[in-house]
KOLSEBA-535753 format. One record per atom (N, C-alpha, C): atom name; residue in three letters; residue number from 1; x, y negated, z negated. Coordinates in nm, 3 decimals. Example, Ala and Ser with C-alpha at 12.3 -4.5 7.8 and 13.67 -1.06 7.14 Angstrom:
2
("N" "ALA" 1 (1.319 0.569 -0.780))
("CA" "ALA" 1 (1.230 0.450 -0.780))
("C" "ALA" 1 (1.320 0.330 -0.780))
("N" "SER" 2 (1.285 0.225 -0.708))
("CA" "SER" 2 (1.367 0.106 -0.714))
("C" "SER" 2 (1.290 -0.003 -0.787))
***
This chain:
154
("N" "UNK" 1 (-0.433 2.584 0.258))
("CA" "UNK" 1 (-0.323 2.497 0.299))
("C" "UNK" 1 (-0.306 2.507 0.451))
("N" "UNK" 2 (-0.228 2.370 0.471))
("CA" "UNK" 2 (-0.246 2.374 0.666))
("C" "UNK" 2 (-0.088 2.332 0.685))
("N" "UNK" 3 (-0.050 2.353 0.778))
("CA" "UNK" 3 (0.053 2.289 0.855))
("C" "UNK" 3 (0.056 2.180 0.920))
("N" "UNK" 4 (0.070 2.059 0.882))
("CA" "UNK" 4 (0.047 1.970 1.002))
("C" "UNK" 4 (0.142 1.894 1.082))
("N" "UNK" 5 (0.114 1.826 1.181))
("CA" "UNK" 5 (0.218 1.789 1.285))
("C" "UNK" 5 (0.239 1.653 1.207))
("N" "UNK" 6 (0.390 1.644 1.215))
("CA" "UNK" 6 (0.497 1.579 1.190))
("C" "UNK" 6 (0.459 1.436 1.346))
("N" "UNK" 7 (0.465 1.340 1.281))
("CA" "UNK" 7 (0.422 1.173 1.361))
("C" "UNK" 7 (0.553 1.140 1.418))
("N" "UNK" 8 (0.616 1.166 1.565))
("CA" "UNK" 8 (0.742 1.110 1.573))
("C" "UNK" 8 (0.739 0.967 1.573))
("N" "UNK" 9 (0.924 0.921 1.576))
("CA" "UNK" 9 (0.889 0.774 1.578))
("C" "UNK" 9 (0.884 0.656 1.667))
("N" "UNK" 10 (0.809 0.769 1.773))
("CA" "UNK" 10 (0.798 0.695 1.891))
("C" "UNK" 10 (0.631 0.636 1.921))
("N" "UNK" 11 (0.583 0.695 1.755))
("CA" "UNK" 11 (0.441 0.665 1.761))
("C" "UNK" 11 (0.415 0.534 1.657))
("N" "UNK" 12 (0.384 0.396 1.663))
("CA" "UNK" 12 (0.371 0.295 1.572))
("C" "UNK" 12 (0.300 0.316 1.518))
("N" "UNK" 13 (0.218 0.433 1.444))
("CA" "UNK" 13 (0.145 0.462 1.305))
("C" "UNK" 13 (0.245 0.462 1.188))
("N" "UNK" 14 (0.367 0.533 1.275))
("CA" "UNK" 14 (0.480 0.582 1.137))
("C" "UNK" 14 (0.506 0.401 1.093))
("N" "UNK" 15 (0.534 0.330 1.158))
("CA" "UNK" 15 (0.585 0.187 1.078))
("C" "UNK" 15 (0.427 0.102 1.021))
("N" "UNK" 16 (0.356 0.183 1.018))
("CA" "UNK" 16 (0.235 0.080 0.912))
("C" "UNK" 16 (0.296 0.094 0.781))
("N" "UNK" 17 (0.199 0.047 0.704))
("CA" "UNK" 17 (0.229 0.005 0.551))
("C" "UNK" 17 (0.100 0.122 0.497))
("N" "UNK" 18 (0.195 0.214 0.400))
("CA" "UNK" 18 (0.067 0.304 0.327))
("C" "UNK" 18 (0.004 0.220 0.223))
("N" "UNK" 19 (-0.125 0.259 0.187))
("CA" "UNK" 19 (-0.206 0.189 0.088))
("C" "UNK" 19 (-0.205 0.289 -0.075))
("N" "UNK" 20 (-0.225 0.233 -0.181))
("CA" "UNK" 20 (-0.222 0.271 -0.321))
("C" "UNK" 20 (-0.299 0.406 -0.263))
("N" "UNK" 21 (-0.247 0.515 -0.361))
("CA" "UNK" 21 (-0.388 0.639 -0.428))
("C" "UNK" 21 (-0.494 0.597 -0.510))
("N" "UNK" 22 (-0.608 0.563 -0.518))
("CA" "UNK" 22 (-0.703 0.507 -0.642))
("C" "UNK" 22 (-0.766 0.626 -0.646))
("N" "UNK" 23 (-0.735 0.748 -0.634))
("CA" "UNK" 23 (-0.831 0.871 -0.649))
("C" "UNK" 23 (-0.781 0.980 -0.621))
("N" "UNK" 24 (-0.714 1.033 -0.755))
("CA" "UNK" 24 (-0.677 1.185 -0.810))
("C" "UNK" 24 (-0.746 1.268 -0.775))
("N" "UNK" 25 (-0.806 1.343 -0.662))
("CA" "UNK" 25 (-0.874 1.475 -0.670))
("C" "UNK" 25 (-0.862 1.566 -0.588))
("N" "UNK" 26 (-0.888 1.650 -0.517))
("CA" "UNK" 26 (-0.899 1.753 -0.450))
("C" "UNK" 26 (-0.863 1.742 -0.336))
("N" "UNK" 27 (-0.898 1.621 -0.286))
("CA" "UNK" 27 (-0.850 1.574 -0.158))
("C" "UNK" 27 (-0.729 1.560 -0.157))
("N" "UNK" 28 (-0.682 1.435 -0.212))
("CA" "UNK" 28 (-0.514 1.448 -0.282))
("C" "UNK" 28 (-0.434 1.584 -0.272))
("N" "UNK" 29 (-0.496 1.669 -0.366))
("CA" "UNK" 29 (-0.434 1.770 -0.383))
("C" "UNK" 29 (-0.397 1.874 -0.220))
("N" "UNK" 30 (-0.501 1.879 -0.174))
("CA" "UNK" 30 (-0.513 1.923 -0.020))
("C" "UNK" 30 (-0.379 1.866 0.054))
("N" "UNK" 31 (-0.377 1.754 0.021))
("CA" "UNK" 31 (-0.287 1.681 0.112))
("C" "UNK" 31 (-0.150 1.709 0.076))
("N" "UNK" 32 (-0.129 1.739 -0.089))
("CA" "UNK" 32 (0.011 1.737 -0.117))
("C" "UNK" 32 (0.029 1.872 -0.085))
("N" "UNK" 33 (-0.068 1.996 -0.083))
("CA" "UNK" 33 (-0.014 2.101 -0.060))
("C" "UNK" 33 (0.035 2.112 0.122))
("N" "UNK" 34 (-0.059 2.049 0.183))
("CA" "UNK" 34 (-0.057 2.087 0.335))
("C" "UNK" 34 (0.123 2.042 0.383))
("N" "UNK" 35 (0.155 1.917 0.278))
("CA" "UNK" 35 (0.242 1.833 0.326))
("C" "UNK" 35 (0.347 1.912 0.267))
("N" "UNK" 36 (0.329 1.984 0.117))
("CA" "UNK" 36 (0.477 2.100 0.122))
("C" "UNK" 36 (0.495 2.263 0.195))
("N" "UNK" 37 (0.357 2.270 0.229))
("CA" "UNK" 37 (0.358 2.364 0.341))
("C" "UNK" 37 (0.449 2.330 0.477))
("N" "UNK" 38 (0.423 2.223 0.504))
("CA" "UNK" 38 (0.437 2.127 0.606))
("C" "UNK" 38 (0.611 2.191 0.609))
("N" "UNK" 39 (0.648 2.104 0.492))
("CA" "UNK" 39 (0.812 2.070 0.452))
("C" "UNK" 39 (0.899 2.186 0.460))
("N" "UNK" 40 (0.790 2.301 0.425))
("CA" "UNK" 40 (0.852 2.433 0.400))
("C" "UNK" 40 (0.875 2.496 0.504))
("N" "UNK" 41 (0.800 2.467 0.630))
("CA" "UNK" 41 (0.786 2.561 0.748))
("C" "UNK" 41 (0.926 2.476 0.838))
("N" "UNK" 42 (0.915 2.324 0.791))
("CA" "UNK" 42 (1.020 2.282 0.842))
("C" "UNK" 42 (1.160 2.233 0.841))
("N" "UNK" 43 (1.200 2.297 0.692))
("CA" "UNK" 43 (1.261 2.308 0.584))
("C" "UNK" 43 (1.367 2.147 0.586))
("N" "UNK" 44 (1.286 2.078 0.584))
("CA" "UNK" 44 (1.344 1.933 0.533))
("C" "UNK" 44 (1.353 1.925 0.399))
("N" "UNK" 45 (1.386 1.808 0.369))
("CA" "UNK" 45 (1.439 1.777 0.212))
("C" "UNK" 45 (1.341 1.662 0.119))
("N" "UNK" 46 (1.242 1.598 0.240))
("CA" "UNK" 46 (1.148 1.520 0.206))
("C" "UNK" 46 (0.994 1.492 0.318))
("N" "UNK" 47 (0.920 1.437 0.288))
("CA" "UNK" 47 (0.812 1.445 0.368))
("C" "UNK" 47 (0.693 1.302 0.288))
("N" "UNK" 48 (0.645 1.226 0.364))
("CA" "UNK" 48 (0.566 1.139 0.349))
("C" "UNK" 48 (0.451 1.133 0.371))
("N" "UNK" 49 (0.391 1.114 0.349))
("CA" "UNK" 49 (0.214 1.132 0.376))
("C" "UNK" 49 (0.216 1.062 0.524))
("N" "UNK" 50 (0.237 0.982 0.569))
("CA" "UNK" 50 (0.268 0.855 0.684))
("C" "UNK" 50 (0.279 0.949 0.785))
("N" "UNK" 51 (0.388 1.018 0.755))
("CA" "UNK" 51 (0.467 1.109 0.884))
("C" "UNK" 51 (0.390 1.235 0.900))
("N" "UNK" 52 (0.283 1.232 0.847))
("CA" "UNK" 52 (0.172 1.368 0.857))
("C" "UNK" 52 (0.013 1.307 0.906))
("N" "UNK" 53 (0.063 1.148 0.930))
("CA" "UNK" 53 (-0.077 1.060 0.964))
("C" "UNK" 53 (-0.168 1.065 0.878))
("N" "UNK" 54 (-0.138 1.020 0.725))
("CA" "UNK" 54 (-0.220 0.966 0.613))
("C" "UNK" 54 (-0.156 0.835 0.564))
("N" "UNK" 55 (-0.191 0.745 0.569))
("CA" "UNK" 55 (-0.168 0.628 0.503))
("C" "UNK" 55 (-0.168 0.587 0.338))
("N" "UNK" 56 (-0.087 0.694 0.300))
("CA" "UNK" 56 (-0.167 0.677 0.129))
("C" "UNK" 56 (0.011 0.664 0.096))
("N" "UNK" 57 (0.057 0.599 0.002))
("CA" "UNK" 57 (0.182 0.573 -0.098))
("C" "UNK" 57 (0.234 0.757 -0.122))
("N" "UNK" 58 (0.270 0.825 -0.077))
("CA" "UNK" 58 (0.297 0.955 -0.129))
("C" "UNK" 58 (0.393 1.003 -0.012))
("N" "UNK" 59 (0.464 1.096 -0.116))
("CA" "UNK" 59 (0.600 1.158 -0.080))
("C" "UNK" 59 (0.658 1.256 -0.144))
("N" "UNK" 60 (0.673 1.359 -0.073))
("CA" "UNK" 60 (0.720 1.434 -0.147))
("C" "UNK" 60 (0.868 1.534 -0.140))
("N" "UNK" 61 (0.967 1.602 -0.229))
("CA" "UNK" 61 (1.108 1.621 -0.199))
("C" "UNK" 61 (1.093 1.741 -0.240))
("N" "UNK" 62 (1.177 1.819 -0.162))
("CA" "UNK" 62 (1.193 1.955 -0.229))
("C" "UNK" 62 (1.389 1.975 -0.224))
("N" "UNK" 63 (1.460 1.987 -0.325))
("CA" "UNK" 63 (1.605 1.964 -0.325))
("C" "UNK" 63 (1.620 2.037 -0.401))
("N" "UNK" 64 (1.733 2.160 -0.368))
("CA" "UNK" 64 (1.785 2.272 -0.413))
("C" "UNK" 64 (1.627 2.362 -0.498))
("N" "UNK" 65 (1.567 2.381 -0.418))
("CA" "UNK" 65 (1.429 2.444 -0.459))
("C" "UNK" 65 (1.380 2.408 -0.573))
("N" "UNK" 66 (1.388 2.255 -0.568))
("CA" "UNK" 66 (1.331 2.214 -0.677))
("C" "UNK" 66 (1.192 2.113 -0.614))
("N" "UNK" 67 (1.059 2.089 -0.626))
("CA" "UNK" 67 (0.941 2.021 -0.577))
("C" "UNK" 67 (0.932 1.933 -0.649))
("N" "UNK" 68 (0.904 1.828 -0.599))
("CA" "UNK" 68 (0.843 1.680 -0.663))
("C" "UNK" 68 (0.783 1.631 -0.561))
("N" "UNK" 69 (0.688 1.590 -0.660))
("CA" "UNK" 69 (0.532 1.494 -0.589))
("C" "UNK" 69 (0.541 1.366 -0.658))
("N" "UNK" 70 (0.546 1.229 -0.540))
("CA" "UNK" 70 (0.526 1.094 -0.605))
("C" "UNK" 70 (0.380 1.008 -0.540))
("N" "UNK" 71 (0.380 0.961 -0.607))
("CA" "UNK" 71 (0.226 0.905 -0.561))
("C" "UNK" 71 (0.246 0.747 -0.617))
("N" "UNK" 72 (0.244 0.708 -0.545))
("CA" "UNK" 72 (0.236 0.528 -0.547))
("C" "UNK" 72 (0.352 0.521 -0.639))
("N" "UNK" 73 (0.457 0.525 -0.568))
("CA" "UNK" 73 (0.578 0.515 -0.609))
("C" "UNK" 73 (0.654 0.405 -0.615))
("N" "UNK" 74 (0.716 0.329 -0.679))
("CA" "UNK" 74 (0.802 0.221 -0.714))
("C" "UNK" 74 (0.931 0.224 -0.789))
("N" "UNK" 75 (0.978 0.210 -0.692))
("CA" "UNK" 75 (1.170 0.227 -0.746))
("C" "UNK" 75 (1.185 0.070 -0.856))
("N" "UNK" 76 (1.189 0.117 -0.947))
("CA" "UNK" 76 (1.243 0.023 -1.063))
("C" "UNK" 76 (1.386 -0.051 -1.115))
("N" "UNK" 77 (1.442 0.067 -1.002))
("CA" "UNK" 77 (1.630 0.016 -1.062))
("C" "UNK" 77 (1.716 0.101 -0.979))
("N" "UNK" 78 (1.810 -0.032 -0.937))
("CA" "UNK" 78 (1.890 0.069 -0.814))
("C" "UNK" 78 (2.070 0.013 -0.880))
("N" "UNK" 79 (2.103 0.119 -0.864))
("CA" "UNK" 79 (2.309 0.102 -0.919))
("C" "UNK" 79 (2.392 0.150 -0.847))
("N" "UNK" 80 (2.490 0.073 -0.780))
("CA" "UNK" 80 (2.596 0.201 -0.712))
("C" "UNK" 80 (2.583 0.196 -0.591))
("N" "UNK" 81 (2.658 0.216 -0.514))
("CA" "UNK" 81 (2.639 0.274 -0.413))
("C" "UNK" 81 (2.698 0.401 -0.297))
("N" "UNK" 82 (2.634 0.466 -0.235))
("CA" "UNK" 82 (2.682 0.578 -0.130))
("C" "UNK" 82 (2.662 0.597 0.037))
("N" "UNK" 83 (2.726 0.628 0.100))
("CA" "UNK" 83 (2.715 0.661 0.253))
("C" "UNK" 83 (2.675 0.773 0.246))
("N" "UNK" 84 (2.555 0.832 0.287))
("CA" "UNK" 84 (2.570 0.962 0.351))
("C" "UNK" 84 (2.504 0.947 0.460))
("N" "UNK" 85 (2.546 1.104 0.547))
("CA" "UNK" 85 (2.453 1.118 0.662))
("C" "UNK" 85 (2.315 1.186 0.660))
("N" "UNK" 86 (2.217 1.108 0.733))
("CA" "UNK" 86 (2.052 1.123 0.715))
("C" "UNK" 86 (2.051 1.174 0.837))
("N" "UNK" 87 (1.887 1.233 0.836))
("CA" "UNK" 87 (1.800 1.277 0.911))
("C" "UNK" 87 (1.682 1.253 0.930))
("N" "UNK" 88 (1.595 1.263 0.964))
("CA" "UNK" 88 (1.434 1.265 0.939))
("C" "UNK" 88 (1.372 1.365 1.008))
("N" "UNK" 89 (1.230 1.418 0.956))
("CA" "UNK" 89 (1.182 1.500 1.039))
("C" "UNK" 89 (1.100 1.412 1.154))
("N" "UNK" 90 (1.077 1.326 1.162))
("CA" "UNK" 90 (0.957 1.230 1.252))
("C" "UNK" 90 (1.119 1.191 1.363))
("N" "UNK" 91 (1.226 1.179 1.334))
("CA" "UNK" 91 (1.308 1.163 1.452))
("C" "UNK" 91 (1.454 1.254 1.468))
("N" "UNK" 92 (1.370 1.361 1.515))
("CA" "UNK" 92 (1.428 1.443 1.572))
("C" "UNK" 92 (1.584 1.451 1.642))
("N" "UNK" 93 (1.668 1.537 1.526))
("CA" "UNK" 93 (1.808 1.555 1.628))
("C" "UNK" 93 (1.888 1.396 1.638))
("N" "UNK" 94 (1.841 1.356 1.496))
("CA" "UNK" 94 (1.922 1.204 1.497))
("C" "UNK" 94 (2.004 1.209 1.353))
("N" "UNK" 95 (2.110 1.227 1.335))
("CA" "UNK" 95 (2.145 1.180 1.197))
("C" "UNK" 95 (2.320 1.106 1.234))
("N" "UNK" 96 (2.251 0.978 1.126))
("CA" "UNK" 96 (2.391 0.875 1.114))
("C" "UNK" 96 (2.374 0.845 0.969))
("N" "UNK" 97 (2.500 0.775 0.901))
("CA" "UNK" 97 (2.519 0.691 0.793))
("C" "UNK" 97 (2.410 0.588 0.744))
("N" "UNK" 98 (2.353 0.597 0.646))
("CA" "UNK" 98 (2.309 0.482 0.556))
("C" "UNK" 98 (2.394 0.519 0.425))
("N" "UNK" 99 (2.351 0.366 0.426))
("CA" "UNK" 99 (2.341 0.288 0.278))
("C" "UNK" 99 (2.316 0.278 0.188))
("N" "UNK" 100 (2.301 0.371 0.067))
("CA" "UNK" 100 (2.199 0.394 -0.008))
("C" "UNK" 100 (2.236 0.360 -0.190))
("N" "UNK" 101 (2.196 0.320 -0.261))
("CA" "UNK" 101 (2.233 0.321 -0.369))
("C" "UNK" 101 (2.287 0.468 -0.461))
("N" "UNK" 102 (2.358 0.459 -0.525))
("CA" "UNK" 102 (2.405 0.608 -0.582))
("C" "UNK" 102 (2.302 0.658 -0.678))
("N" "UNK" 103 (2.247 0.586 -0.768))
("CA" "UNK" 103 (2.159 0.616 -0.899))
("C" "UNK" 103 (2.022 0.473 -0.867))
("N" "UNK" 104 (1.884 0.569 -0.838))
("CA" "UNK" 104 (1.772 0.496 -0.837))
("C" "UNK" 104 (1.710 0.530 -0.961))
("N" "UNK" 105 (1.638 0.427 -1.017))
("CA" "UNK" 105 (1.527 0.506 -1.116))
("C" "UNK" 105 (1.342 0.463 -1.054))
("N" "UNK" 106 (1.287 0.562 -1.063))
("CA" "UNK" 106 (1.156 0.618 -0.959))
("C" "UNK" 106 (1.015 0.580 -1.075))
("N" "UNK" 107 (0.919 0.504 -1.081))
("CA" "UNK" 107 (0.827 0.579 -1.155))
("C" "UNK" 107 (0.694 0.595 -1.055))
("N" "UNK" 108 (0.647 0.666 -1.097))
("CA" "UNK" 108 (0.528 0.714 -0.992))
("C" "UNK" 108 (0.420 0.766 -1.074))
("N" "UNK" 109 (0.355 0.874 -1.040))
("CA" "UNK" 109 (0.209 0.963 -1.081))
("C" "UNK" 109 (0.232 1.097 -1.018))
("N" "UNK" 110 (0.186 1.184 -1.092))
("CA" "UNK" 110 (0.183 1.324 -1.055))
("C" "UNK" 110 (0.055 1.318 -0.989))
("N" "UNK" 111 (0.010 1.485 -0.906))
("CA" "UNK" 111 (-0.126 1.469 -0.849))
("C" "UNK" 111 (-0.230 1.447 -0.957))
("N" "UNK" 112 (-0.221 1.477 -1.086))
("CA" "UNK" 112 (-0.332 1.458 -1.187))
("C" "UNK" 112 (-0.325 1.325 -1.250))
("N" "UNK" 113 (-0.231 1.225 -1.203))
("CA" "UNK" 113 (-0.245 1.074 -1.202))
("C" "UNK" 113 (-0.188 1.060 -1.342))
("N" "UNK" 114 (-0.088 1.151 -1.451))
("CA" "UNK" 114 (0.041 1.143 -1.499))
("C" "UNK" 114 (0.174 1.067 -1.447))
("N" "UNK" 115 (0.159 0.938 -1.519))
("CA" "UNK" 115 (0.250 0.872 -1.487))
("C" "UNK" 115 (0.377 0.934 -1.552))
("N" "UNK" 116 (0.489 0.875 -1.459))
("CA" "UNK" 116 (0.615 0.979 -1.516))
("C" "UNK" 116 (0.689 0.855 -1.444))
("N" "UNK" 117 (0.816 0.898 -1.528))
("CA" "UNK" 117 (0.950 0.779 -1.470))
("C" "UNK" 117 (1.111 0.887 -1.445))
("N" "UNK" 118 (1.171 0.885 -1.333))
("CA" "UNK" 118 (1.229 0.984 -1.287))
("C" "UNK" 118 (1.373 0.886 -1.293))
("N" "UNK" 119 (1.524 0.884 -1.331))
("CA" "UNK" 119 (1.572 0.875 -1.298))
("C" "UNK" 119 (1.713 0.937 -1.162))
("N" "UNK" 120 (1.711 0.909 -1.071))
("CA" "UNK" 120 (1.820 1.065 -1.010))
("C" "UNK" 120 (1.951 1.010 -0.927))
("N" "UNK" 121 (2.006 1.076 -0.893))
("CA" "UNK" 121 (2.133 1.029 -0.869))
("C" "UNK" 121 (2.186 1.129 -0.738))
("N" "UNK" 122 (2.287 1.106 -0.635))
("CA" "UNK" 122 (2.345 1.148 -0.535))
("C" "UNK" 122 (2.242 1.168 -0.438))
("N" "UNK" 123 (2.248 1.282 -0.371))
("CA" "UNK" 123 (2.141 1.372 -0.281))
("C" "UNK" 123 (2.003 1.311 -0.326))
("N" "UNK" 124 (1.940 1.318 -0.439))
("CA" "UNK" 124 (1.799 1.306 -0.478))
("C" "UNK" 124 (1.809 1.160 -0.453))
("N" "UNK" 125 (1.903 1.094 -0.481))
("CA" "UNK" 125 (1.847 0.921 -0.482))
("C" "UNK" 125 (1.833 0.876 -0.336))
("N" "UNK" 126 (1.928 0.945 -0.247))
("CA" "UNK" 126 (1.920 0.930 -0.097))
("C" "UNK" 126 (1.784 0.990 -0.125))
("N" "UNK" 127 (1.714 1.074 -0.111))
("CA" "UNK" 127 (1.543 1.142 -0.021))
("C" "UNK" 127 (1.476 1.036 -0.096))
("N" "UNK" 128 (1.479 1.024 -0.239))
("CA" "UNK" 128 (1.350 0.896 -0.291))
("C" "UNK" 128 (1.412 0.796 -0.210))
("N" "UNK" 129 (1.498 0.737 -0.176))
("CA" "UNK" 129 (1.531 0.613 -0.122))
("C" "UNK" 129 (1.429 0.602 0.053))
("N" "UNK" 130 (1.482 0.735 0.097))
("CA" "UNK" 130 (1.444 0.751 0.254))
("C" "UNK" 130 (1.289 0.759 0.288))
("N" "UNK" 131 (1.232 0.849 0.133))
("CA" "UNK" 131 (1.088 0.878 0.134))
("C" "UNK" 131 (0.981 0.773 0.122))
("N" "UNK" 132 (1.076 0.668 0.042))
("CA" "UNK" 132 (0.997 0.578 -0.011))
("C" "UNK" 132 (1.001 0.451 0.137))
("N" "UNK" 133 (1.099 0.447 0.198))
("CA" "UNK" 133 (1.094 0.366 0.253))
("C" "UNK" 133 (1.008 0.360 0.400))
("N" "UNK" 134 (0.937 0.540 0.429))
("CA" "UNK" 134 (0.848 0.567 0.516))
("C" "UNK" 134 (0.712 0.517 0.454))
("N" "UNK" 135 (0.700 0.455 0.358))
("CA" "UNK" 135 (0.573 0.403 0.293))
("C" "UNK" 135 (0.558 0.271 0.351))
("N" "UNK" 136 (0.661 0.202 0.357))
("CA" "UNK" 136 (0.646 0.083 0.410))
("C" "UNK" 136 (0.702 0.068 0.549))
("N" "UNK" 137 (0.687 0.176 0.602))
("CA" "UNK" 137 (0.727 0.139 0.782))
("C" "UNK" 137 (0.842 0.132 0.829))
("N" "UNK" 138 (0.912 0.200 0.694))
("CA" "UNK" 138 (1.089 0.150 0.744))
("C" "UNK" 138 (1.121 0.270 0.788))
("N" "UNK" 139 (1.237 0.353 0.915))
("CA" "UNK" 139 (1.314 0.439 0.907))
("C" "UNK" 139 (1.415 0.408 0.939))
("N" "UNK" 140 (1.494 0.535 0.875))
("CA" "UNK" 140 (1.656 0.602 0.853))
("C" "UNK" 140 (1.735 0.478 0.964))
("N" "UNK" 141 (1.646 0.511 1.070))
("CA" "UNK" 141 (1.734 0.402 1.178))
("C" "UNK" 141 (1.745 0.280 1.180))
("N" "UNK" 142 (1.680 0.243 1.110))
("CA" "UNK" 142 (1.699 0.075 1.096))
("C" "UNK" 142 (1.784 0.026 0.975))
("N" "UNK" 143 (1.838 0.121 0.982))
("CA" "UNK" 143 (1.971 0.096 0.846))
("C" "UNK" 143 (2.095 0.203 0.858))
("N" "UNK" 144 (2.061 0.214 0.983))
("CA" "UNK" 144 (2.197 0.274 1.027))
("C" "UNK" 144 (2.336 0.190 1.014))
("N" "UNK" 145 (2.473 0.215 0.953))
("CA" "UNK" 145 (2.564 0.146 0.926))
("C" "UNK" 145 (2.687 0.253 0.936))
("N" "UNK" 146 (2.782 0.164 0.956))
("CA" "UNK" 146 (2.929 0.236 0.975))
("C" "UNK" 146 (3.013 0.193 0.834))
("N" "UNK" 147 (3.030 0.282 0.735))
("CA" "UNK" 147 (3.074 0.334 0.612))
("C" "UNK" 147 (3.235 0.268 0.607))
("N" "UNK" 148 (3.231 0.210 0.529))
("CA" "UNK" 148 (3.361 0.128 0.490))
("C" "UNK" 148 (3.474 0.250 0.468))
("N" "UNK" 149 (3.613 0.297 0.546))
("CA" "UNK" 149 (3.702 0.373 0.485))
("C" "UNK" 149 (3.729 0.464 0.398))
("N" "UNK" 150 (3.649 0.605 0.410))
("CA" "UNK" 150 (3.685 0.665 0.307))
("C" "UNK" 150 (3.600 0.660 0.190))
("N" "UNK" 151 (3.467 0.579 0.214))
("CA" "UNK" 151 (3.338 0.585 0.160))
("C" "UNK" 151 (3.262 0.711 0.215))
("N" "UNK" 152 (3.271 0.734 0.339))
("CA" "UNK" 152 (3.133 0.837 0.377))
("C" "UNK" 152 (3.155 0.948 0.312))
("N" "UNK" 153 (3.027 1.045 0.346))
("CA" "UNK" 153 (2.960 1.153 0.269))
("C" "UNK" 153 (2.889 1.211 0.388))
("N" "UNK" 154 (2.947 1.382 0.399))
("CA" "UNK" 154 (2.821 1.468 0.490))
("C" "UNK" 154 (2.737 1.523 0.444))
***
């Protein structure tokens, strides 16, 4: 396992578009470990393949020491909604309010290409929301918003 450098977002690799996984193997696996090594040394709450300069659909969360690996991930159902305050590791020493739905439901692939369907709610639906959206070039900051009265969340 490796450590690797975190893509700030002052570099336009982070806003490409990642491409599908079509191949479960070793390589994959390399990558998801380097990337929770990665997460661990820098004790965030999520991490993207993108923001480690791989272009592949993958993301991964570690919340209340719990690990999950998604791989070509697609949010199926979004309900509710919440303010909290975000972060990212790719932009450093920035956190404001988004927008986020309260309860997402997730289905994806494990690294052995086990499809699985995740529903989660609060904290977890914010990181799949944030993780997923570094797949397609989006960050935290471009959905920065000021929280209606007594809506926000730290």
């Amino acid at each position: 396992m490796a450590i690797r450098e975190i893509v700030p977002y002052t570099d336009k690799f982070i806003r490409k578009q990642s491409k599908p996984v079509k191949v479960f193997d070793e390589n994959l696996w390399e990558l998801l470990d380097d990337m929770q090594e990665t997460l661990d040394t820098v004790k965030g709450a999520g991490l993207s393949a993108v923001q480690v300069g791989v272009l592949k659909r993958v993301f991964i969360i570690n919340i209340n020491n719990i690990k999950m690996e998604f791989i070509n991930p697609v949010i199926t159902k979004k309900s509710g909604e919440q303010y909290k305050k975000e972060g990212c590791l790719s932009v450093p020493n920035n956190f404001n309010y988004v927008k986020r739905p309260q309860t997402v439901t997730v289905t994806a692939f494990d690294r052995y290409g086990n499809k699985f369907t995740l529903t989660c709610e609060d904290w977890t639906a914010v990181c799949v929301c944030h993780e997923n959206d570094h797949l397609d070039g989006i960050l935290f900051v471009d959905k920065i918003c000021v929280p209606p009265d007594g809506k926000a969340e730290d």
